[in-house]
N, C-alpha and C positions, 0 to 999 in steps of 0.2 A: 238532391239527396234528401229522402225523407228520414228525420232523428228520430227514433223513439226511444223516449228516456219515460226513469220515474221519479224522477225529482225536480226540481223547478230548475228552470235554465238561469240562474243567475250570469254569475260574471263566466262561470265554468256551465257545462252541460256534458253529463254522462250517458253515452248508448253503447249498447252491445260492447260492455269492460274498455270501452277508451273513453277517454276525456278532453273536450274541446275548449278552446278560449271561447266566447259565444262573445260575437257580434252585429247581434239582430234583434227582431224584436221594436219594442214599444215603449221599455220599460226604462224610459232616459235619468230618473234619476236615482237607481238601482234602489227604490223604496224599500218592493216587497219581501227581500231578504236583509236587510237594515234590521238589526237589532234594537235599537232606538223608536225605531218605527214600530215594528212590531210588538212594541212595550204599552205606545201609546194604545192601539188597535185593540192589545188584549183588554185592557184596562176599561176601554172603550163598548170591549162585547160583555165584560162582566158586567158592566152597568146599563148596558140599553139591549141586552143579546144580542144574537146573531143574525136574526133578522126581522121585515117588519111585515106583514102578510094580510094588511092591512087596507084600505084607502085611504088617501091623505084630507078625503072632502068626508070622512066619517065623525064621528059625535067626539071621537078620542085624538086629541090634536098633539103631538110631541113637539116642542120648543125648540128644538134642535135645527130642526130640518129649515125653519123659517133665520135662526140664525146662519146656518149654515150658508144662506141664499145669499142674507146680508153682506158677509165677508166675501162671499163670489165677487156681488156686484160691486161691494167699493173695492175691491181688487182689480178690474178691469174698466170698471170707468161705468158701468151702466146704470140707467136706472133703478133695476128690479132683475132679478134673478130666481130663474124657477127651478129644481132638483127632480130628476128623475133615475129610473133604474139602470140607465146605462147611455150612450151617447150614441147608440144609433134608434133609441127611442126619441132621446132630445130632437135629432135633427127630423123627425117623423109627426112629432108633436109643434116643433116651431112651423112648419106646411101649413099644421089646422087652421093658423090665425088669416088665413089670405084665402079663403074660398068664396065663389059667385065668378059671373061670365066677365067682370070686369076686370078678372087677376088671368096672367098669362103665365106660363114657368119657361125659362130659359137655364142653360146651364150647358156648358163647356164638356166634354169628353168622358176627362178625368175627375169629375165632380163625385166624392163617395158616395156608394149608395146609399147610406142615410140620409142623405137629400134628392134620392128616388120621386118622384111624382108621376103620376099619368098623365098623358100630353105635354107633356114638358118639350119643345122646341132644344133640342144638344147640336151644339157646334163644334166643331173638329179645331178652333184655334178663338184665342178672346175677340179678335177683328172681328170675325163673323158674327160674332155672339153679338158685339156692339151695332152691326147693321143691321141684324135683325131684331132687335129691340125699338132701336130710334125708328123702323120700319112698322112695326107695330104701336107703336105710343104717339105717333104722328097720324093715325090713324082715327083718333078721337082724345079730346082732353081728358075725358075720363078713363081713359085706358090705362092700368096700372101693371109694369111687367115686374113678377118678381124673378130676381137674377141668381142664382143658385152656384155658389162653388167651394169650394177648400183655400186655406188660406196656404197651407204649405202645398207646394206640387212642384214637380221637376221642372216645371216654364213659365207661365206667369204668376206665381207667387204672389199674394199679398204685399209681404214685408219688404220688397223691394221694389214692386210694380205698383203704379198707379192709373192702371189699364180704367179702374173703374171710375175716374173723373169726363171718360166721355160717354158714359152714361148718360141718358136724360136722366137726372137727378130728382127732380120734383113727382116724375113718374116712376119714379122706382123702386121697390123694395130691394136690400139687398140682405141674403142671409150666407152668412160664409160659416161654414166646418170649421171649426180650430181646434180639431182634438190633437192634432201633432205641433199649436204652439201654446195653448193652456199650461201655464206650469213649467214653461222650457224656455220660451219666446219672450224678449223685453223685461226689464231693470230686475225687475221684481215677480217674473212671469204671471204677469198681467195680460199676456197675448195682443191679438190683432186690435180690439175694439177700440182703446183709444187712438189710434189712426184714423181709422174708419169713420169715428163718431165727430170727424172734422168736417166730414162732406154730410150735408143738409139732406140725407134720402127722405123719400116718403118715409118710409121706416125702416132702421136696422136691428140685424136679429144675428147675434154670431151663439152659436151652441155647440157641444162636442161633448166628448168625452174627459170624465176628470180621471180615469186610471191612468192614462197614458204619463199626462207630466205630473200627476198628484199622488198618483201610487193609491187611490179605493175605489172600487165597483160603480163606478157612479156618474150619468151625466147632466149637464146645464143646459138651459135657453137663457140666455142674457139677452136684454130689449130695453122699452120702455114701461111705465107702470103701466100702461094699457094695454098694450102687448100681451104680459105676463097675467093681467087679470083675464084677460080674453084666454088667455092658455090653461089659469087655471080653473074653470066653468067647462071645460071640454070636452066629453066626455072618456075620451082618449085618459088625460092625465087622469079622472077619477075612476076610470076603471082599473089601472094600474097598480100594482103594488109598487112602494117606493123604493130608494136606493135604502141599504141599509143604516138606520139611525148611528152606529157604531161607526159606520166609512161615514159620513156623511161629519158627524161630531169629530171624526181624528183630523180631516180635513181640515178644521176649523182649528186644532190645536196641533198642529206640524208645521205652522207658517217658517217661526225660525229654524227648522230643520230641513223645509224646504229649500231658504236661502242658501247653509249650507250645502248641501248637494248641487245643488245649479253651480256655487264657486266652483265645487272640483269637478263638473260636466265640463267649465269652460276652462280651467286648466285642461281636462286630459284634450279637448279641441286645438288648443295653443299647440300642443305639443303636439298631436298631430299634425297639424296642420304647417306644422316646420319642417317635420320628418320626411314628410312625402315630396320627392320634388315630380313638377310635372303635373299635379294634383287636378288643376283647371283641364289637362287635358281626357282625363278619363272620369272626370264623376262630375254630378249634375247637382246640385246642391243649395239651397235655400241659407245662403250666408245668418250664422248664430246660431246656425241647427246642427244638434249630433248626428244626420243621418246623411252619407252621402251616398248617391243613388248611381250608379254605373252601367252601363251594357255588355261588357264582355264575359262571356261566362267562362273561359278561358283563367280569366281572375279566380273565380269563384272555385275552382278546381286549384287552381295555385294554394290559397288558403287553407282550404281542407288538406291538402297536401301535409300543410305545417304547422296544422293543428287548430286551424282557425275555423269557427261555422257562422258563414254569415247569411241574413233574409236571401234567399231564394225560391220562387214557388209562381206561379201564374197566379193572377188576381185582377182582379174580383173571383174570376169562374177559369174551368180548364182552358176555356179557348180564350182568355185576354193574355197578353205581352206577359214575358216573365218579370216580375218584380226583384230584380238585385239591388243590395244596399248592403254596408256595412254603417254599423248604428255605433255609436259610443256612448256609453253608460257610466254616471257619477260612480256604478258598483266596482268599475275597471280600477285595476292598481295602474299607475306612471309605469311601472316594467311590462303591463299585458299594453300599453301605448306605447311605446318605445317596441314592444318586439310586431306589432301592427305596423309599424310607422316602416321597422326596415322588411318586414316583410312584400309591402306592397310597394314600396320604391326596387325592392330586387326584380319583381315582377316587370315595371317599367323601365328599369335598364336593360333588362335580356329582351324586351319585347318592343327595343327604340323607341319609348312613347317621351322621355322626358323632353323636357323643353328646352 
């Protein structure tokens, strides 16, 4: 079903005079219609405007954007952290730093397309991706494969796989997507890289998007300081206009607001995650994550039925897999979780799925 509304899909979404509970989406910790939020924001575009239209490598430097980097990188553990206009820039601009005959691209199916390449070797499952690396990197010592994937995905996940320990490690670059655990993912949504930055790669590069779990316009390359100095000479990054100085600065002054939000993401999870019985058997799901991912479209018509709208739509492009998910959002009240919880367990009882 395609919705068309004129107001922002928060925790509710309006089309054609009805109104749906909305459970979809990106928007995990119900930022952008946050009152609180939107205080900082304004406050944020009176003093640095609305946008910045500028290069970041021009004669006129704003302070912001280089603290903004800062608080990224001691937030996930990296050395150095660069800011761009959005997160499918980031993952297009962390590519630049590995070009010449000696870097190869590998990368798994479901890998986003912001980590798109040309000649990129894609494997339909992590095994093969791991053969055909060790296959290539045995082939010369200077061989260097950069390994290309997302950290959240319906199968082997980051956060709970450690598919990438047979890696050849010393020839590997690896850069993972975390736009869907930045700001969502670990204590303090810190994301994937402190795990990752256990294992000794040639180099690690995780970037994404900060709207998703941070709630502004805006995406990261998180690396080393060589990395990010090599990113920021690039010509990619300095021809670019930047994320907006105003998202970039709230960023930096919503940390404890963020913490709240993420508590009542993982309350309304709790309480899902009680309500539903049978749950393992119909949804595919990245354990600590709001979004649980399903096949049956059958659901997806139950829902809507009873007032629910949740991500449905083919993705990337018309001809890939339909994408189904119901998403939970900090913005959701405990009674729109509780009426989700028995809505989709009614679904499983009439349709013998429990367990």
């Amino acid at each position: 079903m395609i919705c068309r509304s004129d107001s922002f899909p928060g925790r509710l979404v309006f089309s054609e005079g009805k109104s749906y509970r909305y459970f979809g989406g990106t928007a995990y910790l119900g930022l952008a219609t946050l009152p609180d939020f939107q205080q900082i924001f304004i406050h944020n575009i009176q003093r640095y405007g609305t946008g910045y239209a500028a290069s970041r490598k021009a004669n006129i430097r704003m302070s912001v954007y280089e603290k903004a980097e800062a608080v990224m990188a001691d937030l996930i553990g990296s050395e150095a952290a660069l800011s761009v206009s959005s997160g499918f820039l980031a993952g297009q601009l962390a590519l630049q730093a590995f070009q010449g005959d000696m870097f190869a691209f590998f990368s798994t199916s479901d890998t986003h397309p912001a980590l798109s390449h040309p000649g990129t070797v894609t494997s339909g499952s992590v095994e093969k991706l791991i053969a055909e690396v060790n296959a290539f990197t045995t082939s010369g010592p200077d061989r260097t494969a950069v390994v290309l994937c997302d950290s959240v995905t319906p199968g082997n996940n980051l956060y709970e796989n450690n598919w990438y320990e047979q890696l050849p490690i010393a020839q590997t670059v690896f850069i993972a997507d975390d736009s869907h655990g930045l700001g969502v993912m670990g204590r303090h949504g810190e994301g994937i890289y402190k795990k990752l930055r256990k294992i000794p790669f040639r180099e690690l590069v995780v970037c994404g998007s900060v709207s998703k779990g941070f709630g502004v316009q805006a995406g990261m390359v998180c690396s080393s300081e060589n990395i990010i100095r090599k990113l920021w000479e690039h010509p990619f990054f300095a021809g670019a206009s930047p994320a907006s100085p105003a998202a970039v600065a709230t960023f930096t002054e919503a940390l404890s607001l963020y913490e709240l939000q993420r508590e009542k993401l993982r309350n309304h999870m709790a309480i899902f995650d009680h309500a539903v019985s049978g749950m393992d058997i119909i949804f595919n799901r990245t354990q600590g994550h709001p979004a649980y991912a399903y096949k049956e479209e059958s659901l997806t018509r139950h829902l809507l039925d009873k007032g629910i709208l949740t991500t449905s739509f083919h993705y990337p492009d018309a001809s890939s897999p339909l994408v189904q998910r119901i998403v939970l959002s900090a913005a959701h009240t405990e009674e729109d979780i509780f009426y989700l919880g028995k809505t989709v367990n009614d679904f499983i009882n009439t349709h013998g799925l429990s367990g």
